[in-house]
MIDOTI-96976 format. One line per 3 residues: number of its first residue (from 0); their letters; for each residue x, y, z of C-alpha. Coordinates in steps of 0.5 Angstrom, whole numbers, plus 500, padded with zeros to 3 digits. Example, Ala and Ser with C-alpha at 12.3 -4.5 7.8 and 13.67 -1.06 7.14 Angstrom:
<pts>
0	as	525:491:516  527:498:514
</pts>
This chain:
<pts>
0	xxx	460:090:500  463:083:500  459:076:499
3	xxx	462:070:505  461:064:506  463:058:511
6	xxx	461:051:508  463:044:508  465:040:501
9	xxx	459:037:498  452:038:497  452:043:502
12	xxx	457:047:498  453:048:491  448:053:493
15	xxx	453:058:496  457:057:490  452:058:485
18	xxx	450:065:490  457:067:489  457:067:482
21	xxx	452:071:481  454:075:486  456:082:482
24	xxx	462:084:488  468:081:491  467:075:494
27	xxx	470:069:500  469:063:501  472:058:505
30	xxx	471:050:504  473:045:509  474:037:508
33	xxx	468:034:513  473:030:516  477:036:518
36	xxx	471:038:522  469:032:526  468:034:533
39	xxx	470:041:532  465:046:537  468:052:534
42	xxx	465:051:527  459:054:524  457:054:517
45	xxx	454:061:515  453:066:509  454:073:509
48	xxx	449:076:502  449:083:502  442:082:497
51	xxx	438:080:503  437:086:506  434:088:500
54	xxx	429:084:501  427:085:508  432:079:511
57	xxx	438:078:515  444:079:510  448:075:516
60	xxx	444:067:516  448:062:521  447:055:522
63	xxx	451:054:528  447:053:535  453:056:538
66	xxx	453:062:535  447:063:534  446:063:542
69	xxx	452:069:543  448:074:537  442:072:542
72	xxx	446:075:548  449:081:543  442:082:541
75	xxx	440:082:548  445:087:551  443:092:545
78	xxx	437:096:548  444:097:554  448:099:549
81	xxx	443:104:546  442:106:554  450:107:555
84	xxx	451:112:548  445:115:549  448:117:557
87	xxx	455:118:555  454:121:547  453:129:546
90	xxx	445:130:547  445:134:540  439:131:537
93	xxx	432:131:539  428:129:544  421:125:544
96	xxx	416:126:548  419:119:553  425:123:554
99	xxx	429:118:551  431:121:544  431:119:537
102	xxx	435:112:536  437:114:529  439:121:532
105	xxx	443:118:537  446:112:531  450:118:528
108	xxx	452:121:534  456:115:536  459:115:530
111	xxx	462:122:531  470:122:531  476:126:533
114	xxx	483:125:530  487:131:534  495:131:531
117	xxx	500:135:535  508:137:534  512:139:539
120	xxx	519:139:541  519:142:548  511:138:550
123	xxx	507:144:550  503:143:544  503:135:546
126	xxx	500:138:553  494:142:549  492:136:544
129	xxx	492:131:550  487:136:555  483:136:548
132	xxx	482:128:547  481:128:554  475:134:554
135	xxx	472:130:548  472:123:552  470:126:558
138	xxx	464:130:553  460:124:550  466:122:544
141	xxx	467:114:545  474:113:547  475:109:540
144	xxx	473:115:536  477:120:539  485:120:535
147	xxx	491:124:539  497:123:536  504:126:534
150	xxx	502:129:526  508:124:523  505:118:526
153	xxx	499:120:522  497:118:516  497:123:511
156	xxx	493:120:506  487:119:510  486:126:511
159	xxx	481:126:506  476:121:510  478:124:516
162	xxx	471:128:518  474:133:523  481:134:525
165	xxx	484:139:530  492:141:530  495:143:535
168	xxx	502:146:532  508:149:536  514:153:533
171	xxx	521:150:533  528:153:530  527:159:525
174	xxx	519:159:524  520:151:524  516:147:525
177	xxx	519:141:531  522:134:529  515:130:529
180	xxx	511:134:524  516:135:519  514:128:515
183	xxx	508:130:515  508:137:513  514:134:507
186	xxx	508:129:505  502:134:505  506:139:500
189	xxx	509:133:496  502:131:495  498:137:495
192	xxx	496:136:488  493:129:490  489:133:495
195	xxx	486:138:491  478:138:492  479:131:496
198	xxx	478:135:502  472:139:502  468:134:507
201	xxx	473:134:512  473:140:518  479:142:522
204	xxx	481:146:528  487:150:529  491:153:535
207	xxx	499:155:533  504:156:539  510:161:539
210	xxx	513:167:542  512:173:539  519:176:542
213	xxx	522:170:540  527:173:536  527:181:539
216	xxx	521:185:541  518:189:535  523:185:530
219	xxx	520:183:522  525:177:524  519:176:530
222	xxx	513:178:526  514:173:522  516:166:525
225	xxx	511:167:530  507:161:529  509:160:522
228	xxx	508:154:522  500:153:524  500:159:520
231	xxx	503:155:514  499:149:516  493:152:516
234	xxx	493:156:509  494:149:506  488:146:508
237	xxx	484:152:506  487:152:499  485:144:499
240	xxx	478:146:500  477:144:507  473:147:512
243	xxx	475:152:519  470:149:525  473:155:529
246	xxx	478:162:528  485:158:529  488:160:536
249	xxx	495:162:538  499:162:543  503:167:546
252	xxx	509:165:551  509:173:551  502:173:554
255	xxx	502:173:563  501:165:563  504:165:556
258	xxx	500:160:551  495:158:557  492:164:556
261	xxx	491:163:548  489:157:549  484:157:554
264	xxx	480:163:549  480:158:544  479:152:546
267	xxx	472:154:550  469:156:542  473:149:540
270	xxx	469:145:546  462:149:544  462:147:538
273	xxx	463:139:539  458:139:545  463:138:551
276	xxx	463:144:553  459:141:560  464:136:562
279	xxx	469:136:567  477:135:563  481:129:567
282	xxx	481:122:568  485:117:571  485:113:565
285	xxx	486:117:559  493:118:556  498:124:557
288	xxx	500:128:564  493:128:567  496:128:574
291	xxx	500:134:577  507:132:579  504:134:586
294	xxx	499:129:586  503:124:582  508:124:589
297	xxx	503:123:594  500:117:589  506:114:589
300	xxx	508:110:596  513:114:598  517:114:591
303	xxx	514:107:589  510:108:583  509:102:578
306	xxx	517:102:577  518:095:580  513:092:574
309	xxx	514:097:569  521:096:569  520:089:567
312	xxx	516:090:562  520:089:556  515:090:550
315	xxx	517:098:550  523:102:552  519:107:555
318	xxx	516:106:562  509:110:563  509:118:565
321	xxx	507:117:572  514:113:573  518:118:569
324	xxx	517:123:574  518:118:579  524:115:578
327	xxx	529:122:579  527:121:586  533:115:584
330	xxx	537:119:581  534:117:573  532:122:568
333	xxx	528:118:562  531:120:556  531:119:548
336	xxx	536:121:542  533:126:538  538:125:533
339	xxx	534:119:532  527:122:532  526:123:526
342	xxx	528:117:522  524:112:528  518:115:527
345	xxx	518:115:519  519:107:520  513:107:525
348	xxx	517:105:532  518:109:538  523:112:540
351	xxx	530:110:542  529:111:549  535:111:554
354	xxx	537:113:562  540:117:565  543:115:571
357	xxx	547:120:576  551:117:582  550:120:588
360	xxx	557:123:590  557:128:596  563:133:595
363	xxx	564:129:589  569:124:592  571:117:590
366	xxx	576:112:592  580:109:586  577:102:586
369	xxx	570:107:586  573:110:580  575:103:576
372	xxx	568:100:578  564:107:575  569:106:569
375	xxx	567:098:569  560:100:569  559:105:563
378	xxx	564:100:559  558:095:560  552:098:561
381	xxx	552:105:558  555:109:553  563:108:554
384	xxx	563:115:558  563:118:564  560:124:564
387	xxx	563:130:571  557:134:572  556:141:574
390	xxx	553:138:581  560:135:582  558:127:581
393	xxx	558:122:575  553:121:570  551:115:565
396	xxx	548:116:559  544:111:553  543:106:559
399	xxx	537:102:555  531:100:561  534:092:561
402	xxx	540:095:563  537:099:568  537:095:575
405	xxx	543:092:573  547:099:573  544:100:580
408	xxx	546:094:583  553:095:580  554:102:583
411	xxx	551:099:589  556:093:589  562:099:589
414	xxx	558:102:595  555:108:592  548:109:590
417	xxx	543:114:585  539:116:591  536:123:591
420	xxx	540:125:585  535:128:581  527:130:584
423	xxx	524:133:588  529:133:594  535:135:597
426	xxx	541:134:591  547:132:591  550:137:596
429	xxx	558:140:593  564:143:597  570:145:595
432	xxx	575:141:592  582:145:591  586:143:596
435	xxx	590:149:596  584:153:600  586:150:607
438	xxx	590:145:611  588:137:609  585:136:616
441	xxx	580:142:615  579:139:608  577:133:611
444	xxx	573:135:616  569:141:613  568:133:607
447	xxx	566:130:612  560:136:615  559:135:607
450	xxx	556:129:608  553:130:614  548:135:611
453	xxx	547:130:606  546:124:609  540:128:614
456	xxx	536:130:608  536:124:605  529:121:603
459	xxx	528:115:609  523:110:603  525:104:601
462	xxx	523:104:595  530:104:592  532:098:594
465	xxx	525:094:593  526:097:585  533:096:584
468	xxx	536:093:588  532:087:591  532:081:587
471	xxx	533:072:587  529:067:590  530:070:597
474	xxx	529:077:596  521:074:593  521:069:599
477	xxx	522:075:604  518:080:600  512:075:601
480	xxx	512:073:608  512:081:609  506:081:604
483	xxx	507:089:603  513:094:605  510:097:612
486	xxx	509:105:612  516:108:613  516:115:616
489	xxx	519:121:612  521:125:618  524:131:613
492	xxx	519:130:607  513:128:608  508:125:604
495	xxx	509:130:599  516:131:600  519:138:597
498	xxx	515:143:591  522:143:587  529:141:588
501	xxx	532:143:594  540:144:591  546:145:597
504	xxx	553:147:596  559:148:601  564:153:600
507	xxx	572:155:603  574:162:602  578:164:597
510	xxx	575:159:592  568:160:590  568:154:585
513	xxx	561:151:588  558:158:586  556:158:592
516	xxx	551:163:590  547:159:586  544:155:590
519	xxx	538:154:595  542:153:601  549:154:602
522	xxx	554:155:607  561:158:607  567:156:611
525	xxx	570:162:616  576:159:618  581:162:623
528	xxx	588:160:625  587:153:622  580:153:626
531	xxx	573:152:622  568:157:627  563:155:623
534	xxx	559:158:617  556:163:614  548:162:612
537	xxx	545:162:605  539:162:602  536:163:595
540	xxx	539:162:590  537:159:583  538:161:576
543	xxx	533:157:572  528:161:568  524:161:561
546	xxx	525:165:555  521:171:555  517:169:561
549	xxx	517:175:566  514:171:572  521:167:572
552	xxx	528:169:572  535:167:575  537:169:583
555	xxx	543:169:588  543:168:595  543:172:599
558	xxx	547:172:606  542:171:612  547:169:619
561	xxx	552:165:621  551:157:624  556:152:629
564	xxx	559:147:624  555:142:628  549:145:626
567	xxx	550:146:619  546:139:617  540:143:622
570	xxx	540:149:618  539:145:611  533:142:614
573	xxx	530:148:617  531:151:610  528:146:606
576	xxx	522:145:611  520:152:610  520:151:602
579	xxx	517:144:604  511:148:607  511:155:604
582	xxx	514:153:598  509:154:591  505:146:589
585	xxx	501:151:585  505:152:579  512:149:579
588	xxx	516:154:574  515:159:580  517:153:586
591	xxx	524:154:587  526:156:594  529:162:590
594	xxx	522:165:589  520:164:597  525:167:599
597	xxx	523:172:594  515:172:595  516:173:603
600	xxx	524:176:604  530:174:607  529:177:613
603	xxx	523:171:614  527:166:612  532:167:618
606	xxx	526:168:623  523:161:621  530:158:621
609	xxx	531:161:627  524:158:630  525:152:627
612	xxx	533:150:631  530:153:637  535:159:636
615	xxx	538:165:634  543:165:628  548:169:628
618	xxx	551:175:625  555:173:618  562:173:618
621	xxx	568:177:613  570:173:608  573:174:601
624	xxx	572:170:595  578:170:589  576:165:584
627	xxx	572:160:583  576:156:578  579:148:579
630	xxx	588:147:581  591:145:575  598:141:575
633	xxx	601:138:581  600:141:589  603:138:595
636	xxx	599:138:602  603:138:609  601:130:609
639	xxx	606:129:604  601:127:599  600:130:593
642	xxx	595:132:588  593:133:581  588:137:578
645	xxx	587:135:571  583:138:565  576:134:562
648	xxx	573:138:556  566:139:558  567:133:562
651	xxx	566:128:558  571:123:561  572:119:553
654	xxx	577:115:549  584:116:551  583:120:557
657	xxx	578:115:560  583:109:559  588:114:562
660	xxx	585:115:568  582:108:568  591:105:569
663	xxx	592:112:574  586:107:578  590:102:578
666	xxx	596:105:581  592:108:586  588:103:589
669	xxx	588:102:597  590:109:597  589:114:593
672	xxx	582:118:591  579:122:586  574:129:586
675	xxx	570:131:581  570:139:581  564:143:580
678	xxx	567:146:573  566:138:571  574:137:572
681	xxx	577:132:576  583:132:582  586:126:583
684	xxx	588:126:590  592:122:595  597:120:591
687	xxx	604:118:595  611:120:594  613:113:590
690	xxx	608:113:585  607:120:583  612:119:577
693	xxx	608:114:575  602:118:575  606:123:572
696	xxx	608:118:565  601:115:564  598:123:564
699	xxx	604:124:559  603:118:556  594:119:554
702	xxx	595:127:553  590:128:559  592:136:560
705	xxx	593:139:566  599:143:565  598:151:563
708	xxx	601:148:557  596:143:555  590:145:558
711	xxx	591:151:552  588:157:554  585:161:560
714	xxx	578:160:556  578:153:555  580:151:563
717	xxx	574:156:564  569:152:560  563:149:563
720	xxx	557:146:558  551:142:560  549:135:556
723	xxx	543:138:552  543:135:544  542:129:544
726	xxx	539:126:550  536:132:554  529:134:552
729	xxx	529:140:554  534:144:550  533:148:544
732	xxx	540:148:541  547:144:541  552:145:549
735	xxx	557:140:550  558:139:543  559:145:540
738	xxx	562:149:546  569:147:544  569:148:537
741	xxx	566:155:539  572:157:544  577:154:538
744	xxx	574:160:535  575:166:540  582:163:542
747	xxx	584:164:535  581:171:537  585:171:544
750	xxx	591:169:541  592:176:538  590:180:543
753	xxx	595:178:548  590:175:551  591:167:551
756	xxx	592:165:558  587:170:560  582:166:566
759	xxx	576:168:563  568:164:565  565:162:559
762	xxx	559:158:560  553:155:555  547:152:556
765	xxx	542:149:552  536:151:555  534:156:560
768	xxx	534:151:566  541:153:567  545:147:568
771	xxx	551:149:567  550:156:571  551:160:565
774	xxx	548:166:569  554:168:573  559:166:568
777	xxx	563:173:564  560:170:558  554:166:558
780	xxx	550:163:552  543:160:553  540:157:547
783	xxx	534:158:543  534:154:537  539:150:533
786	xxx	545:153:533  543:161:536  544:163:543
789	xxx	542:168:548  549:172:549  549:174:556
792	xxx	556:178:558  558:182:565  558:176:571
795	xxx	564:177:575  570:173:575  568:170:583
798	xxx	561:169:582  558:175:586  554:178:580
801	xxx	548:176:575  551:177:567  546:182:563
804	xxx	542:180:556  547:183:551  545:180:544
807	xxx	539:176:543  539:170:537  545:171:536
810	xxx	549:166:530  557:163:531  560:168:526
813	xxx	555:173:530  558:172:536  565:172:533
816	xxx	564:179:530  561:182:537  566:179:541
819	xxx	573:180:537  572:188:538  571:187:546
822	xxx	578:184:547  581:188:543  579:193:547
825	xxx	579:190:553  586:188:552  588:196:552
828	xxx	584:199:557  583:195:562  586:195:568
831	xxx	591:192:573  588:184:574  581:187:572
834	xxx	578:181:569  573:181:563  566:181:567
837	xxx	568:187:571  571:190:565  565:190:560
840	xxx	561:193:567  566:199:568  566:201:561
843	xxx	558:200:560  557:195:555  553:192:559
846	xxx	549:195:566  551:191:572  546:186:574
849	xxx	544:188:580  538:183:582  535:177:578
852	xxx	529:181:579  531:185:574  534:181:569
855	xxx	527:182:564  528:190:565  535:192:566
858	xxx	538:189:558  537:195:553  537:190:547
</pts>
């Protein structure tokens, strides 16, 4: 209790400061001149003493009319307010014989507070905290008593003044606990001493997250990670001397619907005991995803959202969750360095958000003058690189959201855009780039049947360019006399465009460097005395999954018939209106056009296509893949022009080979073009006779390899890896970064069992998700935590067959010690052009992955 007061100098002051002296507590007093005052409206002269109150009286005493007159409104409003809590409050106390209940009782139910603290990496005990908050709300809890935030952001030396505290915890790395929560846990242990008998009046609830097979099925290892964390965490706070509200929960991604199962168990004790057991979860206005992705693109205007404004709003690096999944329909992820997580949240600030940002770049072709802009543009605005992707485009990255419209209106001024780059629609659609496949007039026209496709399912909103693009004064005045954009129609998608990403390759025989399997929809190029017949139709493909989750897997497609060159763009339509209207809304892990043609079969895809283009396929034709890697070194096609194939280590075009092919640009302008290749490398084509020595000089100049020599081994010029750490959210261990280091490793290996030159597919991921397709690589690394991986082994050389699980969890220095005696042996036994995959098959070191069906059951680790 503190006495204050507000008064004048002179007289009126002397009997407030004779209160204060005898006031035994702190005191406030503010005194100001009388001419300060003059015709001030604002100012009140008031007293606030506790020791009124004693005596029956008002401890708060004002002499200000016009305070006076706003306390009268407050206390006018308050039988309202006693209304509103006792309607929206938990009806815990008794009722009195009006029905309106105990005034006090309902006082102290007010009062009620929650704090709710999760740790997550991948959101999942985010999600769990939320769905909490938002029960409690929705149950009675005021909005202000109810807490949810990360543990690290929580202060631990309040934990002793928190009545109830509830944990959500999830399970990183080796039993670990994620990136925000490990200050918490760190101060909680530096001050358990602090905190011994200081907790016995707090209450907390626990629910821990984890994967009882994480790290082997039956394993000690298992046994004891398995929600270490909240186990850790939850035997301190009984130590302390706080009190278990409930049974702590887990959370099993073992169970059929992974932790959701645990979770729905414990939380319906947990919403008992609170009292929210009768309210309805959701609502607009809490925070967290509230909203499905479903509802969130219906609600969105056709791809619109609040991108406009939250784009402009420069008071957070961030936009809201909503806009996060709007904004990959135009080719944009949001993003943040997890290498910075730790150290910002420490200082209290928000993560170090950026954007991605993905070009749309059909068959991965540019002209040089696109290259140079690209170049430009990532100097100006993004991290200083260029990043080749697995879907044959360019990729920004550390893009900050002011930049944001101005690397959109850069990429639209080169004459590219980012539309339908990522989301819930037709991607990026690839075809082969090795000009060796075919003659350069059915190269050009199969690119160009490419960009057809591509162009027919294309989003028709124009929400791009009212976002980024549009701007000034005449882009507002015209906004204005429109008053709003009129509804466009999306005769392909609708209003709720596709349940998931819809991917399209184009393949040419022999080369299956698209892996053309892989995708929802592919076409394969039949071609027969020079002339294209048409192409042989798949569908199904898809080869993300979730660890340990047996309701996922990865799948090939499978060869449904065969289509006429013009009416390839149709099929892509009709097999991506089937997934439209037959595809899964409900649960978007199981919403892949791969699980559709896997709920209702091949056979009833090819009859709705079939009934969609008004005719019949035909049968598929013969045709033969031979390999799916990149050209590199030099080729010369019949026009007299020649090609260059050259190596970009996993893609990422930095530092001297970026310069070099920035001046390779320069030479080339007005004629010459470049393609990105499905393997993240680059083919630099068309260029004349004349200038061809010069391309020559500047290769060997900035040490870009594209020689056998310089591009030092057949594992190296095989090596594909995603992004994951630092800036993808979903990845459990390092890909581009540590991949090459790991190949130095096995070359060393190679080298002395003859192998060095060997091709052999080496793929790694950090995830599951699969970007860098490592299921059909020979050798396939998925990770799991920091710096251990899934190794899978037995995909073949031509992108026919899945790999199989040969070691789970395994370390660097493991996985040297597993693969060294499989070359040696592979170097001796295997047979004339018999390459690794198909070797590890032959001899049974692995079976053969004969369905993606069976990818849980066939593995015998």
């Amino acid at each position: 209790d503190i006495f204050v007061a507000a008064s004048e100098l002179g007289d009126t002051a002397t009997p407030l400061l004779k209160d204060a002296a005898a006031y035994e507590g702190p005191c406030v007093l503010l005194l100001a001149e009388a001419g300060a005052l003059s015709g001030d409206s604002q100012w009140t002269a008031f007293s606030y003493d506790p020791r009124r109150e004693d005596a029956g009286a008002s401890a708060f005493v004002a002499e200000g009319a016009q305070v006076r007159k706003e306390i009268q409104c407050f206390l006018a409003r308050e039988s309202l307010l006693t209304l509103v809590a006792k309607k929206s409050l938990p009806q815990e106390c008794g009722s009195g014989a009006d029905g309106e209940g105990d005034l006090a009782d309902g006082l102290a139910d007010a009062s009620k507070t929650v704090t709710i603290l999760y740790t997550s990496d991948t959101g999942h005990g985010e999600e769990c905290g939320k769905a909490i908050a938002r029960q409690c709300r929705n149950g009675g809890f005021a909005n202000s008593s109810v807490r949810c935030c990360t543990l690290d952001s929580f202060d631990v030396g309040a934990l002793g003044s928190e009545p109830l505290v509830i944990f959500c915890v999830a399970t990183a790395g080796k039993g670990e606990l994620p990136g925000n929560g490990r200050g918490f846990w760190e101060k909680l242990n530096a001050r358990s001493k602090e905190f011994e008998g200081a907790l016995g009046t707090t209450k907390y609830a626990m629910f821990g997250l984890g994967d009882s097979h994480y790290w082997g099925k039956g394993t000690e290892d298992s046994r004891i990670n398995f929600a270490k964390p909240a186990r850790e965490l939850d035997e301190v706070l009984e130590k302390l001397g706080a009190q278990r509200l409930i049974p702590t929960g887990y959370g099993d991604d073992q169970d059929v619907d992974q932790y959701h199962t645990g979770f729905g168990e414990w939380k319906d004790q947990l919403y008992s005991r609170l009292g929210v057991d009768k309210a309805a979860a959701g609502s607009a206005e809490d925070d967290g995803p509230v909203k499905s992705d479903e509802v969130i693109k219906i609600e969105s205007r056709q791809l619109r959202g609040s991108l406009k404004a939250a784009l402009d709003d420069v008071t957070t690096g961030q936009v809201p969750f909503q806009d996060t999944k709007t904004i990959k329909t135009h080719g944009s992820y949001q993003q943040d360095d997890r290498d910075l997580r730790e150290e910002r949240q420490k200082l209290g600030i928000e993560n170090a958000f950026s954007y991605m940002i993905r070009v749309r770049l059909p068959a991965g072709y540019c002209t040089a003058e696109q290259w140079l802009a690209m170049d430009d543009t990532c100097g100006k605005y993004a991290n200083g690189t260029l990043k080749i992707t697995t879907r044959q485009t360019w990729q920004l990255h550390g893009v900050v959201k002011r930049d944001v419209k101005a690397t959109f209106r850069a990429i639209n001024r080169a004459c590219m855009d980012t539309v339908a780059a990522c989301g819930d629609v037709c991607r990026n659609v690839m075809c082969t780039t090795n000009p060796s496949v075919c003659s350069r007039n059915l190269m050009d026209e199969i690119v160009q049947h490419t960009y057809a496709i591509h162009d027919h399912c294309l989003p028709r909103s124009g929400a791009y360019h009212e976002i980024f693009l549009m701007h000034g004064d005449e882009m507002a005045e015209k906004t204005q006399i429109l008053g709003s954009t009129p509804l466009e129609e999306e005769p392909v998608y609708g209003m709720t465009y596709l349940p998931r990403k819809y991917k399209v390759a184009v393949a040419i025989p022999p080369c299956n460097d698209v892996d053309v399997f892989a995708h929802c929809c592919g076409f394969i190029a039949i071609i027969k005395d020079d002339k294209l017949l048409g192409y042989n139709v798949t569908v199904g493909g898809g080869l993300g999954f979730t660890h340990n989750n047996q309701k996922t897997h990865p799948r090939l497609a499978d060869v449904v018939g065969f289509c006429e060159p013009k009416d390839a763009k149709y099929v892509s339509e009709a097999v991506m209106n089937i997934s439209r209207d037959f595809g899964d809304r409900t649960n978007r892990k199981h919403a892949r056009v791969k699980y559709t043609v896997e709920d209702y079969g091949a056979q009833f895809y090819r009859e709705q296509v079939e009934k969609i283009l008004g005719k019949k396929l035909e049968e598929a034709r013969p045709y033969k893949f031979e390999s799916r890697g990149d050209l590199y070194g030099w080729y010369k096609t019949e026009d007299n022009l020649w090609h260059c194939g050259c190596l970009v280590p996993i893609g990422r075009v930095k530092e001297s080979c970026r310069i070099g092919l920035a001046k390779i640009a320069e030479e080339l302008k007005g004629g010459g073009t470049f393609r990105m290749t499905c393997n993240q490398q680059v083919l630099i084509a068309d260029i004349p006779e004349a200038k061809k020595a010069k391309v020559q000089a500047l290769l060997n100049e900035y040490k870009i390899a594209h020689t056998p020599e310089t591009t030092v081994s057949g594992l190296r010029r095989n090596m594909v890896a995603c992004v994951a750490l630092p800036t993808c959210p979903l990845a459990f261990a390092e890909a581009e970064r540590y991949l090459p280091t790991l190949v130095g490793r096995l070359e060393v290996v190679l080298e002395r069992c003859g192998l060095r030159e060997r091709d052999i597919v080496v793929r790694m991921t950090g995830c599951p998700n699969s970007c860098g397709r490592p299921s059909m690589a020979e050798i396939g690394f998925i990770g799991k935590a920091p710096g251990t991986y899934n190794m899978y082994l037995g995909g073949d050389f031509v992108g026919h067959r899945l790999n199989t699980l040969f070691a789970e969890s395994v370390t660097e220095d493991q996985i040297i010690a597993q693969l060294t005696p499989l070359f040696s042996r592979y170097s001796k036994e295997r047979e004339k052009s018999e390459a690794f995959g198909d070797w590890v098959i032959r001899t049974g070191i692995v079976k053969p992955m004969t369905q993606g069906r069976h990818w849980w059951t066939i593995p015998e680790v």
